[in-house]
C-alpha positions in Angstrom: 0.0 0.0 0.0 1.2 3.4 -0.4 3.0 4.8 2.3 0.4 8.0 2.9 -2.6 5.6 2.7 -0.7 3.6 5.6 0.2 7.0 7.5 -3.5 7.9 7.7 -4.3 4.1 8.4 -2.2 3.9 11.1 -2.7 7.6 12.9 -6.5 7.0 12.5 -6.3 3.4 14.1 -4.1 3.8 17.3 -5.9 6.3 18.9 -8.8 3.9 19.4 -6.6 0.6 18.8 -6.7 0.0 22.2 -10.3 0.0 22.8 -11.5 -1.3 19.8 -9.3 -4.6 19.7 -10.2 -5.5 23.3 -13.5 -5.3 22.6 -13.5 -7.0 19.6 -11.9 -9.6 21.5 -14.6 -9.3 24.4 -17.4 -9.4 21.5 -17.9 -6.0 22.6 -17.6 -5.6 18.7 -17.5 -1.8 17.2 -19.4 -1.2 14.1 -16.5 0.6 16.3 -18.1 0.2 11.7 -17.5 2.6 11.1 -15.5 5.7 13.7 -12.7 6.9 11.6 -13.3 2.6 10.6 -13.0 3.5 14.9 -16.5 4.1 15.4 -17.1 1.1 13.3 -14.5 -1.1 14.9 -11.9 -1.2 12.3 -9.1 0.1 14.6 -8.7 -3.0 16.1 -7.0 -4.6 12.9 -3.0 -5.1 11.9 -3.0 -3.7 8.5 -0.6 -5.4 6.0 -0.3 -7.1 2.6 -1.7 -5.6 -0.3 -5.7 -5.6 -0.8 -7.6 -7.2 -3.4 -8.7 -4.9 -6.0 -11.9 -3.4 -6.2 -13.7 -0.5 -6.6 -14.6 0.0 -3.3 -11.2 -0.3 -1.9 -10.3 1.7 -4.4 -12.9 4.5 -3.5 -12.3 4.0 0.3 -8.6 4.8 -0.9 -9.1 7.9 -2.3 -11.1 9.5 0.5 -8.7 8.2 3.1 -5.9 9.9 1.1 -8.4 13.2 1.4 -8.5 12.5 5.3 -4.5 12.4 5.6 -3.9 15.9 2.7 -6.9 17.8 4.8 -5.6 16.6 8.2 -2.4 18.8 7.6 -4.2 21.8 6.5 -4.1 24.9 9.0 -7.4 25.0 8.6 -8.8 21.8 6.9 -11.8 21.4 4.4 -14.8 20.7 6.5 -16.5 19.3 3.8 -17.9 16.0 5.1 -16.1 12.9 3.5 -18.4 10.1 3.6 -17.6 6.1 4.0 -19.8 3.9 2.6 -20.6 0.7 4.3 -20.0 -1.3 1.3 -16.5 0.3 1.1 -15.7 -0.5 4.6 -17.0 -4.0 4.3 -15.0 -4.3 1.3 -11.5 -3.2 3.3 -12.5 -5.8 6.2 -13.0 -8.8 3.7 -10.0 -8.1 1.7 -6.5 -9.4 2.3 -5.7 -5.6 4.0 -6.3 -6.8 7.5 -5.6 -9.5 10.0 -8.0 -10.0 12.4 -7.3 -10.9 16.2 -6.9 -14.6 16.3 -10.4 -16.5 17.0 -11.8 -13.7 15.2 -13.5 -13.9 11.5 -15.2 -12.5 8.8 -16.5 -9.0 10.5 -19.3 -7.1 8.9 -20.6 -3.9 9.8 -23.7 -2.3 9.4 -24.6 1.8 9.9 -27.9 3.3 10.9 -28.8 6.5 12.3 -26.6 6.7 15.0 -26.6 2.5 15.8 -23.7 0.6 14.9 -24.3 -3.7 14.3 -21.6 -5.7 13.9 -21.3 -9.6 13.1 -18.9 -11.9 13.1 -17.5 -15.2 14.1 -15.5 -16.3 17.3 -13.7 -19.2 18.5 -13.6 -18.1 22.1 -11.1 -20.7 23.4 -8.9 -18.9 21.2 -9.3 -15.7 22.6 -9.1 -16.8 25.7 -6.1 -19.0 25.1 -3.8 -18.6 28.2 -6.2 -17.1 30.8 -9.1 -19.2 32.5 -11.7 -18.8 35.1 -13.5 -21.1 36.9 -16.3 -18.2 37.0 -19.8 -20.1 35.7 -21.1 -17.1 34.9 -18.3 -17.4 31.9 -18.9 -20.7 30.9 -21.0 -18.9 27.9 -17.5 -17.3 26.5 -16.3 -20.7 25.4 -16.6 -22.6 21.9 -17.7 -21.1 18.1 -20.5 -18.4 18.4 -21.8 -16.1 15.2 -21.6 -13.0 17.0 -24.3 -9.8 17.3 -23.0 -6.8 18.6 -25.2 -3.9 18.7 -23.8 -0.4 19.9 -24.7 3.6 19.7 -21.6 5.4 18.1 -20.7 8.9 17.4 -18.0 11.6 17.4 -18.3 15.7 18.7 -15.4 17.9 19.6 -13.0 15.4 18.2 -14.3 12.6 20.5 -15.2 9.4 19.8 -18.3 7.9 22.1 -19.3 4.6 21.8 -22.1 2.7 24.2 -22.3 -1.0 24.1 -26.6 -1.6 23.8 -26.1 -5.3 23.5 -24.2 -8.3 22.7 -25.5 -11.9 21.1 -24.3 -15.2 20.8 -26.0 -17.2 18.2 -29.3 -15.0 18.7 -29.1 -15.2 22.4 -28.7 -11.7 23.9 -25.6 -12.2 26.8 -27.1 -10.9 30.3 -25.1 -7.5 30.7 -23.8 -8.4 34.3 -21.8 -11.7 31.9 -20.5 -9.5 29.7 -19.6 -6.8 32.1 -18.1 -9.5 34.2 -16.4 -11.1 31.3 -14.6 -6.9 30.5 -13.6 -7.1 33.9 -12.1 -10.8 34.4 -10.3 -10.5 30.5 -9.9 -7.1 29.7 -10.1 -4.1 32.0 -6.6 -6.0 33.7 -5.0 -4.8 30.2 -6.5 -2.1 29.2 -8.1 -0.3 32.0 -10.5 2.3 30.0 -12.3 -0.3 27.9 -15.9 -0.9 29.7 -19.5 -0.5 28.2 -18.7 2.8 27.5 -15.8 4.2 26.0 -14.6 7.9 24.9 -11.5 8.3 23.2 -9.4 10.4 20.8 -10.3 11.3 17.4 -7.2 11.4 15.3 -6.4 13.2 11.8 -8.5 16.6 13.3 -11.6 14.7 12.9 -13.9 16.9 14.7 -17.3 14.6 14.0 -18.2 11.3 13.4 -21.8 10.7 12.3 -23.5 6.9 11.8 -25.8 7.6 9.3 -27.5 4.8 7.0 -25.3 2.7 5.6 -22.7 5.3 5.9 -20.4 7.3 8.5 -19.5 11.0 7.8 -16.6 12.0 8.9 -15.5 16.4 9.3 -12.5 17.6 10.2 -11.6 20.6 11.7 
């Protein structure tokens, strides 16, 4: 990949890198879809390889080449520049990315402010080298198809997202289990990750909005 599409890859992914990947990891999944691909859990992924072609990737590209050029303006464009699902889905499926292990096949879908991701986990993988006797846990274990539903946004050059729920297989997870499973897995490694999270936008990314099938993203 070229080296300024990596630059504004990178700088837009490790502000929320941190909170995104542990969450993926905890199925607390961002369609993190779409913020800066943080709001829409993107930021969790190791970027490398060269992606399939397409026109979406292609498209997704270009605008993220827009983000980095405006991002080092005094005083950038605040034009918004808009990320289509599809484009986004199209980055996550192609050979771009490599997902946390125990993780596949993430898709994200946008809607007015509500963020739903899916994917696939093999949870004995994720949780490969830590245990707990806890039964209370016992549900985090095995293959699940994964639901994670979540309200997502960006002001001020925040990002805010609030975890509504979290499925395994179409079974909503009781919130104390999944609050309880943050705690036991991830909170002892990163500390700020819970069921809501706030963190930095990067690339003076001022707002972040979930629209349908879409996340608009202004700098400033």
């Amino acid at each position: 990949m070229h080296t300024g599409k990596l630059r504004v890859l990178e700088r837009m992914f490790q502000q929320a890198a941190k909170v995104a990947k542990e969450k993926l990891r905890s199925l607390v999944v961002k369609p993190a879809l779409l913020c800066p691909l943080a709001l829409l859990a993107c930021s969790f992924i190791a970027w490398a390889g060269t992606a399939r072609s397409s026109p979406e990737i292609a498209s997704l590209e270009r605008k993220l080449d827009h983000i980095d050029a405006n991002s080092r303006r005094a005083r950038p464009d605040q034009t918004p520049t808009v990320l289509s699902e599809q484009e986004i889905n199209a980055y996550l499926a192609s050979d771009q990315i490599i997902l946390p292990d125990g993780v596949e096949s993430v898709t994200l879908r946008g809607q007015a402010g509500v963020v739903t991701g899916h994917t696939r986990v093999d949870f004995d993988r994720v949780r490969a080298g830590i245990h707990s006797s806890n039964p209370l846990l016992a549900v985090f274990t095995g293959v699940h198809d994964v639901e994670v539903i979540t309200h997502a946004h960006g002001i001020g050059h925040k990002g805010y997202v609030h975890v509504d729920s979290v499925s395994l297989d179409g079974v909503e997870v009781p919130r104390f289990a999944l609050e309880l499973f943050v705690e036991k897995y991830i909170q002892p490694r990163v500390p700020q990750v819970g069921m809501d999270s706030i963190f930095d936008l990067p690339m003076k990314i001022d707002v972040a909005i979930v629209g349908q099938h879409a996340l608009a993203l202004t700098q400033k």
